[in-house]
mmCIF file of the N, C-alpha and C atoms, coordinates in Angstrom:
data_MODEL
# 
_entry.id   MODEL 
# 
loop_
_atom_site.group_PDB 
_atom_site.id 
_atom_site.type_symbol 
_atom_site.label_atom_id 
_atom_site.label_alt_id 
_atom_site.label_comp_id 
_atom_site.label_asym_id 
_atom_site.label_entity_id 
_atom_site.label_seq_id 
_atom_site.pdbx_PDB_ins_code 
_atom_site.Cartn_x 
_atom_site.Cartn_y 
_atom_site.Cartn_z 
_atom_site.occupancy 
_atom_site.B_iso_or_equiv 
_atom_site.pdbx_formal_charge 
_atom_site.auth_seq_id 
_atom_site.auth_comp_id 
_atom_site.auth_asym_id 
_atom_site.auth_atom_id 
_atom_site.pdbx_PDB_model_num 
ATOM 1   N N  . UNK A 1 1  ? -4.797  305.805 22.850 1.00 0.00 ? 1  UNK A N  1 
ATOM 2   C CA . UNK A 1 1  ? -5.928  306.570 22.335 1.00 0.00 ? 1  UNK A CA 1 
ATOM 3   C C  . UNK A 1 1  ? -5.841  306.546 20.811 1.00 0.00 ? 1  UNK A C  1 
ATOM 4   N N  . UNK A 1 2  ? -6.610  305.787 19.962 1.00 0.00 ? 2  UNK A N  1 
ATOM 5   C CA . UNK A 1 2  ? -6.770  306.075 18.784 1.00 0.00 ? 2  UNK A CA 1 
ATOM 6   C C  . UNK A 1 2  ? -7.077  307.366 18.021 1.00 0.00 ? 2  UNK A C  1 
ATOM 7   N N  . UNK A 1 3  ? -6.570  307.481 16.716 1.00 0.00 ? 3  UNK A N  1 
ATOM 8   C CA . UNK A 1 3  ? -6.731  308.487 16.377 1.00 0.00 ? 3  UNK A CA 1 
ATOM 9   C C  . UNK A 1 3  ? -7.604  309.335 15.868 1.00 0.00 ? 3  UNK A C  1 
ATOM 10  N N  . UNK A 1 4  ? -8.991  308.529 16.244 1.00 0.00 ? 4  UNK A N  1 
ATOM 11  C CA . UNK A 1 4  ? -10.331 309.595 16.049 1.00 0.00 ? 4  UNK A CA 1 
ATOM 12  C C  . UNK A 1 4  ? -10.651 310.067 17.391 1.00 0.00 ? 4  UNK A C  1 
ATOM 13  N N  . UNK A 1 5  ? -10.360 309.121 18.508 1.00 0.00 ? 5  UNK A N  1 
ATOM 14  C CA . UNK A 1 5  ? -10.739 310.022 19.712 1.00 0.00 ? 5  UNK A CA 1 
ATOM 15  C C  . UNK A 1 5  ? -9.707  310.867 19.832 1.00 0.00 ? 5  UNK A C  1 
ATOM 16  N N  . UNK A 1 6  ? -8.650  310.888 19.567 1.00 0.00 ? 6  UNK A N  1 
ATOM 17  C CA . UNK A 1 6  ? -7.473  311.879 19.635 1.00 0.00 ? 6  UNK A CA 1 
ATOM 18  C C  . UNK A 1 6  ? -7.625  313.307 18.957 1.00 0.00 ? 6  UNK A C  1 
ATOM 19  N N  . UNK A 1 7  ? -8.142  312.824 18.151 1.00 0.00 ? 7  UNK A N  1 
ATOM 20  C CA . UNK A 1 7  ? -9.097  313.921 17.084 1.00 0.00 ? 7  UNK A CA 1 
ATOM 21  C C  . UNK A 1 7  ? -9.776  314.870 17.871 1.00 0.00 ? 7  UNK A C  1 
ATOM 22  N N  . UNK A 1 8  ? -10.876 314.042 18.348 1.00 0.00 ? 8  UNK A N  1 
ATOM 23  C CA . UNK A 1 8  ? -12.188 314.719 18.813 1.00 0.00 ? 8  UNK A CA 1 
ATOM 24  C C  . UNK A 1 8  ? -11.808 315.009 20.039 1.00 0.00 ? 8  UNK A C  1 
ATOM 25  N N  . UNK A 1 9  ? -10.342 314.944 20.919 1.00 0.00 ? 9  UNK A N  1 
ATOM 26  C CA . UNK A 1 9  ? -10.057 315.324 22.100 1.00 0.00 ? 9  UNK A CA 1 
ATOM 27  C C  . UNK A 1 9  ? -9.594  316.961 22.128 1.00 0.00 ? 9  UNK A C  1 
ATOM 28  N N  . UNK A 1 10 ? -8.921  316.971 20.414 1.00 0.00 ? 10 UNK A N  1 
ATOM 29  C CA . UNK A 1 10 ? -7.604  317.582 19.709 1.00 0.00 ? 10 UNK A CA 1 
ATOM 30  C C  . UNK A 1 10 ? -9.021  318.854 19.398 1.00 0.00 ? 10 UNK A C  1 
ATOM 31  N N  . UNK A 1 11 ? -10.570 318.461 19.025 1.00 0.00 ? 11 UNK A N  1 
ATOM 32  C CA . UNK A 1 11 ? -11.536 319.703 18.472 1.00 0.00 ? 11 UNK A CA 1 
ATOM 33  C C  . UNK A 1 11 ? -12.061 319.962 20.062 1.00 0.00 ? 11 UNK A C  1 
ATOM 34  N N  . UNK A 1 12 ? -11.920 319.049 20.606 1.00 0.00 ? 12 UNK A N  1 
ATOM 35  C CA . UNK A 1 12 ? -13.161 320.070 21.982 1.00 0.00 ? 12 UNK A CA 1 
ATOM 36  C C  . UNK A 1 12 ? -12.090 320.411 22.444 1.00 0.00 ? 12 UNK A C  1 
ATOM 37  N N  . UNK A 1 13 ? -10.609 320.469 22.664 1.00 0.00 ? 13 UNK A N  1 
ATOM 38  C CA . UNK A 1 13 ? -9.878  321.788 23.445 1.00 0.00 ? 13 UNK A CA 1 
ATOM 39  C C  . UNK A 1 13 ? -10.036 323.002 22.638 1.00 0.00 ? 13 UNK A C  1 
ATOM 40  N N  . UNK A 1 14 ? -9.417  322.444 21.252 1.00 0.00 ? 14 UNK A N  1 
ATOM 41  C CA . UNK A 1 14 ? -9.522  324.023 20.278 1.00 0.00 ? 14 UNK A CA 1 
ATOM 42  C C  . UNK A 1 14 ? -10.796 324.545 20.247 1.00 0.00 ? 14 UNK A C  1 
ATOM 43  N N  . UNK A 1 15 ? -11.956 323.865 20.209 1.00 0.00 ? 15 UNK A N  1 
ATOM 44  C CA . UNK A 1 15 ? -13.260 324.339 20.906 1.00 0.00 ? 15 UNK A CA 1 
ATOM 45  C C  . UNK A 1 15 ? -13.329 325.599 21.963 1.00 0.00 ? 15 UNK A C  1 
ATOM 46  N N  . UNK A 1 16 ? -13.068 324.816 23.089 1.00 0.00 ? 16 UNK A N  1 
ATOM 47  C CA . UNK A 1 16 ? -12.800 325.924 24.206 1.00 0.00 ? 16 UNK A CA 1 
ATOM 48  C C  . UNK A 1 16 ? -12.382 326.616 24.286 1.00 0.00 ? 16 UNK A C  1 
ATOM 49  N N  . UNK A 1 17 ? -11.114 327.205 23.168 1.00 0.00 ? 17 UNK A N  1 
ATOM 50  C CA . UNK A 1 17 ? -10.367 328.154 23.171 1.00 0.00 ? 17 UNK A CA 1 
ATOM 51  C C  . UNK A 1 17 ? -11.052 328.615 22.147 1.00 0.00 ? 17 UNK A C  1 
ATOM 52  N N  . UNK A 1 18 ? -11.381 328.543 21.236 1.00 0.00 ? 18 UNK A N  1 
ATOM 53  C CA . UNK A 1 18 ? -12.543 329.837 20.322 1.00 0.00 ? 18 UNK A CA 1 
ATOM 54  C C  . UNK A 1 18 ? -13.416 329.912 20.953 1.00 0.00 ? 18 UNK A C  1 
ATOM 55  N N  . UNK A 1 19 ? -14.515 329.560 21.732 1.00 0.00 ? 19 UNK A N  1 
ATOM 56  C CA . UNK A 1 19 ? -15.884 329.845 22.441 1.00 0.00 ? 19 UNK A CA 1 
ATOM 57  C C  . UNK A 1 19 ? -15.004 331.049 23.918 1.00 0.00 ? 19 UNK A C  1 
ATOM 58  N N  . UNK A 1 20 ? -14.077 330.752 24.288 1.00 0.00 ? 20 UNK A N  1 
ATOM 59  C CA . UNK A 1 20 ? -13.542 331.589 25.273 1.00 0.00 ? 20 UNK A CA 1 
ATOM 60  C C  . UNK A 1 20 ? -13.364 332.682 24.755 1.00 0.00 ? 20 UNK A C  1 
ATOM 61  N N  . UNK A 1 21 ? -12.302 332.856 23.758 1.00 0.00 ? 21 UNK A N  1 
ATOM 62  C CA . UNK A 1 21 ? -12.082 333.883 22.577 1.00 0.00 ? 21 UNK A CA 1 
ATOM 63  C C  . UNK A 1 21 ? -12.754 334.713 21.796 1.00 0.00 ? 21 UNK A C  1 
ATOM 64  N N  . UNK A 1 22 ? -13.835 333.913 21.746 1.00 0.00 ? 22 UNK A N  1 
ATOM 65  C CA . UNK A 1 22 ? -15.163 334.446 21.088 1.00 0.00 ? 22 UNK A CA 1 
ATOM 66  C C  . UNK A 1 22 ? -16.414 335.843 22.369 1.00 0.00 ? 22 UNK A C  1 
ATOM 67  N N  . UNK A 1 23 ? -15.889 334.780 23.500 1.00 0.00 ? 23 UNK A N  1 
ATOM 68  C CA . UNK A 1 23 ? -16.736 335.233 24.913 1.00 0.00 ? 23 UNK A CA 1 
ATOM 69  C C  . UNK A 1 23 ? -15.927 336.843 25.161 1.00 0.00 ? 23 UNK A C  1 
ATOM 70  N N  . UNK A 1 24 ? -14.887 336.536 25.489 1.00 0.00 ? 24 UNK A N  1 
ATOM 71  C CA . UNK A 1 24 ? -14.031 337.299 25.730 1.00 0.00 ? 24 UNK A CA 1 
ATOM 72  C C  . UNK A 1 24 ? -13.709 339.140 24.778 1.00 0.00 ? 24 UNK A C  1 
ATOM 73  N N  . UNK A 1 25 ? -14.118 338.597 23.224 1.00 0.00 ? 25 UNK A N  1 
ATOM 74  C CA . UNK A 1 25 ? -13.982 339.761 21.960 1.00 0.00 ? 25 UNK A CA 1 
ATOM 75  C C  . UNK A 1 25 ? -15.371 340.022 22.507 1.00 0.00 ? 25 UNK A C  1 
ATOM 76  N N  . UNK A 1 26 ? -16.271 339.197 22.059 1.00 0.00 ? 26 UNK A N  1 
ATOM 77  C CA . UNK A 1 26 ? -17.462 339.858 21.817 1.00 0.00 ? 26 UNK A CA 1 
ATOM 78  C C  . UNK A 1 26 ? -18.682 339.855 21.997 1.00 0.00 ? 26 UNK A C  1 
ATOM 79  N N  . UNK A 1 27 ? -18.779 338.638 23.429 1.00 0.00 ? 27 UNK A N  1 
ATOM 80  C CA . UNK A 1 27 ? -19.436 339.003 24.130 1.00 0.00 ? 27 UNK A CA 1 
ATOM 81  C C  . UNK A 1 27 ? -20.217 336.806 24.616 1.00 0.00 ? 27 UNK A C  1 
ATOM 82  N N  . UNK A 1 28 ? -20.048 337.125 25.259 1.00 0.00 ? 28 UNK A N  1 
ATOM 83  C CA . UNK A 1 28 ? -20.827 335.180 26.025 1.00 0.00 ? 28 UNK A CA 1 
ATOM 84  C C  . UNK A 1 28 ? -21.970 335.091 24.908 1.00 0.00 ? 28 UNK A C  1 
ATOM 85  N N  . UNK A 1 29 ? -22.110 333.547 24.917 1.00 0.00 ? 29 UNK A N  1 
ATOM 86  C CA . UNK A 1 29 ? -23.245 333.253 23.909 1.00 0.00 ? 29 UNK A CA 1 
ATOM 87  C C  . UNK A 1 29 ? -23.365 331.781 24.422 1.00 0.00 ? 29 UNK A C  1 
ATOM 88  N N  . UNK A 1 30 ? -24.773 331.867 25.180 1.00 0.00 ? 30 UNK A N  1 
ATOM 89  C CA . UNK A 1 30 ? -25.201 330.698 25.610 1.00 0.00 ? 30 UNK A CA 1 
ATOM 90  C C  . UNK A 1 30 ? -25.167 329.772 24.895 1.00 0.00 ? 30 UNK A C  1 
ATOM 91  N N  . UNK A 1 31 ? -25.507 329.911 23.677 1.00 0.00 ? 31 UNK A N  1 
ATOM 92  C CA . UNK A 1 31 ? -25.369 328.614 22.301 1.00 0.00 ? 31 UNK A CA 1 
ATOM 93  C C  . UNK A 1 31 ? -24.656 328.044 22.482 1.00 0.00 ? 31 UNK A C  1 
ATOM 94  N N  . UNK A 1 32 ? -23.311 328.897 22.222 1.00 0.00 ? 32 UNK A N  1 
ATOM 95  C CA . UNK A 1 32 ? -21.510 328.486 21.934 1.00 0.00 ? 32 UNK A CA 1 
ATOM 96  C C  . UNK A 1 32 ? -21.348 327.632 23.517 1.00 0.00 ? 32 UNK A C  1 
ATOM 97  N N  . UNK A 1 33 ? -21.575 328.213 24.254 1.00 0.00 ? 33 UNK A N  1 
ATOM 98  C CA . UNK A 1 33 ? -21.339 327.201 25.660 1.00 0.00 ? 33 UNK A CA 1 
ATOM 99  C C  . UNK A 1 33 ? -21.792 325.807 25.638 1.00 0.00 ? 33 UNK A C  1 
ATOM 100 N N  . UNK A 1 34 ? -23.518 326.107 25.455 1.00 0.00 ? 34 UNK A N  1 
ATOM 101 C CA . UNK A 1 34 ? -23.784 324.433 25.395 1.00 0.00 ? 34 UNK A CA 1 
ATOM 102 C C  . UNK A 1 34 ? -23.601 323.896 24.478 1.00 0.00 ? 34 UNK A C  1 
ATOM 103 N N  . UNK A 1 35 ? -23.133 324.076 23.158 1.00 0.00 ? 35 UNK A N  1 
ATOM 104 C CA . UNK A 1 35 ? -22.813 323.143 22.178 1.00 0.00 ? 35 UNK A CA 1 
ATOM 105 C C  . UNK A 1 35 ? -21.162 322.443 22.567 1.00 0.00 ? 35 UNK A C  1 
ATOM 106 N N  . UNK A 1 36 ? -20.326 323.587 23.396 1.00 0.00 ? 36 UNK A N  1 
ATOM 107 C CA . UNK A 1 36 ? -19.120 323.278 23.239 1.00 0.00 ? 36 UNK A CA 1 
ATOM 108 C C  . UNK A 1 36 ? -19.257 321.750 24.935 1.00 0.00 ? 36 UNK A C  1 
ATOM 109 N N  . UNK A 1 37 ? -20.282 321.834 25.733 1.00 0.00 ? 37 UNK A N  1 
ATOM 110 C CA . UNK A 1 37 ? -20.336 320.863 26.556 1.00 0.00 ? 37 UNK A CA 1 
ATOM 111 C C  . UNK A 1 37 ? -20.881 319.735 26.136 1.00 0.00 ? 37 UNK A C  1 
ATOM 112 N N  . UNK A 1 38 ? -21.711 319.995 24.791 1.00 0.00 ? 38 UNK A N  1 
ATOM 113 C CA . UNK A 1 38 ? -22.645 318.609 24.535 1.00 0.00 ? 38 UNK A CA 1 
ATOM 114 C C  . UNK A 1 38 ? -21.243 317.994 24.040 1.00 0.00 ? 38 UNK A C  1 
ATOM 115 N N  . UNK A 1 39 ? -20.054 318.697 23.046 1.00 0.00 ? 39 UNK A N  1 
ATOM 116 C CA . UNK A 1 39 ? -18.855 317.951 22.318 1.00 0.00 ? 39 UNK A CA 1 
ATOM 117 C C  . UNK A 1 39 ? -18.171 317.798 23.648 1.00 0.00 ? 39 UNK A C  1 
ATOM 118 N N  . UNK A 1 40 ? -18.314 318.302 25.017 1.00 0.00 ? 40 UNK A N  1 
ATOM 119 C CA . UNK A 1 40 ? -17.175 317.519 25.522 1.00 0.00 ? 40 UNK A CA 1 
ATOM 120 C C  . UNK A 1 40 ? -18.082 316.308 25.976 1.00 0.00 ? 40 UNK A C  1 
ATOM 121 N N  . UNK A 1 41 ? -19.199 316.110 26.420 1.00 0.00 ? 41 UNK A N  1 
ATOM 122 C CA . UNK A 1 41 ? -19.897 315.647 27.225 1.00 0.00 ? 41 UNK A CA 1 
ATOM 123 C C  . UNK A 1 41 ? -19.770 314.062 25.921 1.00 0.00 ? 41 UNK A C  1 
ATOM 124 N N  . UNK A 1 42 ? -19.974 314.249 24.685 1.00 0.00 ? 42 UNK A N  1 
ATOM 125 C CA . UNK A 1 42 ? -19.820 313.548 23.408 1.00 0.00 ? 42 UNK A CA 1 
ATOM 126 C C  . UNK A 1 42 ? -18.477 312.675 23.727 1.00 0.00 ? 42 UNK A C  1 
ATOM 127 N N  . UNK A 1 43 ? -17.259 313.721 23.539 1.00 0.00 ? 43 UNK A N  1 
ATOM 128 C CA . UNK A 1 43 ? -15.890 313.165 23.683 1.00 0.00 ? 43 UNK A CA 1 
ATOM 129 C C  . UNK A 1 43 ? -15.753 312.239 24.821 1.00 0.00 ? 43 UNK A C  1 
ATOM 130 N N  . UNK A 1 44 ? -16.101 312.325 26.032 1.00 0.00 ? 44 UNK A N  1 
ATOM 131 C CA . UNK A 1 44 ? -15.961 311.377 27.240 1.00 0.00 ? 44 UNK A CA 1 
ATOM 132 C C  . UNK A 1 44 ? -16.677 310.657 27.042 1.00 0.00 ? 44 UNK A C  1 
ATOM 133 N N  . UNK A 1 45 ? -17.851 310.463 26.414 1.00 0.00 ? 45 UNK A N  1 
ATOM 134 C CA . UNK A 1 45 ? -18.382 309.144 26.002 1.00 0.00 ? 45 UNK A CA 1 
ATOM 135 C C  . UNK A 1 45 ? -17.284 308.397 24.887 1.00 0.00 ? 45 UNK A C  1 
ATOM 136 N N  . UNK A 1 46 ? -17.018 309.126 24.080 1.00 0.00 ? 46 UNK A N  1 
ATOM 137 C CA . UNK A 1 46 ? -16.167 308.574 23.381 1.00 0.00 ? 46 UNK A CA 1 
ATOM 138 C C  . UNK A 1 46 ? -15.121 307.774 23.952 1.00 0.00 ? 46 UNK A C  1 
ATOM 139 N N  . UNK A 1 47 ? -14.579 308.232 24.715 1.00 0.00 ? 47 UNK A N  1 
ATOM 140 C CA . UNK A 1 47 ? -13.208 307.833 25.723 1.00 0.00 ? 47 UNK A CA 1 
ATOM 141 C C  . UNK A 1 47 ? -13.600 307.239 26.491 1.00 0.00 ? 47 UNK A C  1 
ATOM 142 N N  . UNK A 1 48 ? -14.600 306.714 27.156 1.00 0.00 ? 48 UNK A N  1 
ATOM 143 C CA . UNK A 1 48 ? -15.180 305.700 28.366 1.00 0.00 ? 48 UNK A CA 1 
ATOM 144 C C  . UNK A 1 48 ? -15.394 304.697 27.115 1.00 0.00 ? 48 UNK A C  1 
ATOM 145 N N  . UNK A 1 49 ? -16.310 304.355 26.090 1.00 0.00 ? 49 UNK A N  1 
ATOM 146 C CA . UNK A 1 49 ? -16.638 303.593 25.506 1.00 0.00 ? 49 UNK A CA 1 
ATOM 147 C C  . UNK A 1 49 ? -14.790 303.083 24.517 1.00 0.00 ? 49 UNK A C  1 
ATOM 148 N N  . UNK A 1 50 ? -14.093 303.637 24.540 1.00 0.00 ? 50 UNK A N  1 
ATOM 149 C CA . UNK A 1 50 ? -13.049 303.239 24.200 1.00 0.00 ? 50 UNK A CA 1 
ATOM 150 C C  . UNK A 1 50 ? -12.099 302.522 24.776 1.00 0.00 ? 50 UNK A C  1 
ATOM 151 N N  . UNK A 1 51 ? -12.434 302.962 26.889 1.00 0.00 ? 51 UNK A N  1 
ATOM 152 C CA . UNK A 1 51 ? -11.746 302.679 27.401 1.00 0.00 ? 51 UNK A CA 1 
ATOM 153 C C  . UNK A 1 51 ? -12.181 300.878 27.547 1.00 0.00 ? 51 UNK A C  1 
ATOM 154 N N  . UNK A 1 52 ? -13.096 301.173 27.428 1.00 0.00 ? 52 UNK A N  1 
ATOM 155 C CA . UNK A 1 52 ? -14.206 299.831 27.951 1.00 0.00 ? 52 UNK A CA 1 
ATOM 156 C C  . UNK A 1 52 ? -14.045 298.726 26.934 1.00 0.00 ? 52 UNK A C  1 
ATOM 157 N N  . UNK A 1 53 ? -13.394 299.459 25.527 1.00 0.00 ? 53 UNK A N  1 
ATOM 158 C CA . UNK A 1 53 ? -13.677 298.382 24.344 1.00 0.00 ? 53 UNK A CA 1 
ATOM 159 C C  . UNK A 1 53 ? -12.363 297.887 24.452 1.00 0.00 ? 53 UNK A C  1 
ATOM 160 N N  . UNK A 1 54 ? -11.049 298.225 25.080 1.00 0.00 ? 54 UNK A N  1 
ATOM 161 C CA . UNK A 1 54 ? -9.480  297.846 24.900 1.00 0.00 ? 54 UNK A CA 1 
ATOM 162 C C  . UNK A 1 54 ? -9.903  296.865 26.204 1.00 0.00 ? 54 UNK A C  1 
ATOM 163 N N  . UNK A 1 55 ? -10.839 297.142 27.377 1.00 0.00 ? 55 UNK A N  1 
ATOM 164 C CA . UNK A 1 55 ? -10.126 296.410 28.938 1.00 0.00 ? 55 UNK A CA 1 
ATOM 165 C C  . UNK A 1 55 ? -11.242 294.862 28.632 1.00 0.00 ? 55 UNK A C  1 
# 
C-alpha cells in the first residue's frame, strides 16, 4: 500500500473516531455521517484502483 492510500486509509479511521466522538458528546449529525462514508466509499476506490494498477 503506498503511502497516499495509507494516508487516506490512516484519515477515514481517525475520521470515524471523531464523527463517533462527536455523535456520542454532542449529539448525531447526518452531515458528519455522510461525508465520513463518501471518504470511505472514496478510499476503497482508492484501494481497488490501486489494487488493479500493481496486478
Amino acid at each position: 500500500m503506498p503511502g497516499s492510500t495509507k494516508a487516506m486509509a490512516a484519515l477515514t479511521v481517525g475520521g470515524l473516531v471523531l464523527v463517533t466522538a462527536y455523535s456520542v458528546t454532542i449529539g448525531s449529525s447526518g452531515w458528519l455521517w455522510f461525508a465520513w462514508v463518501v471518504l470511505m466509499l472514496v478510499t476503497i476506490g482508492a484501494l481497488i484502483a490501486r489494487g488493479t494498477e500493481e496486478g
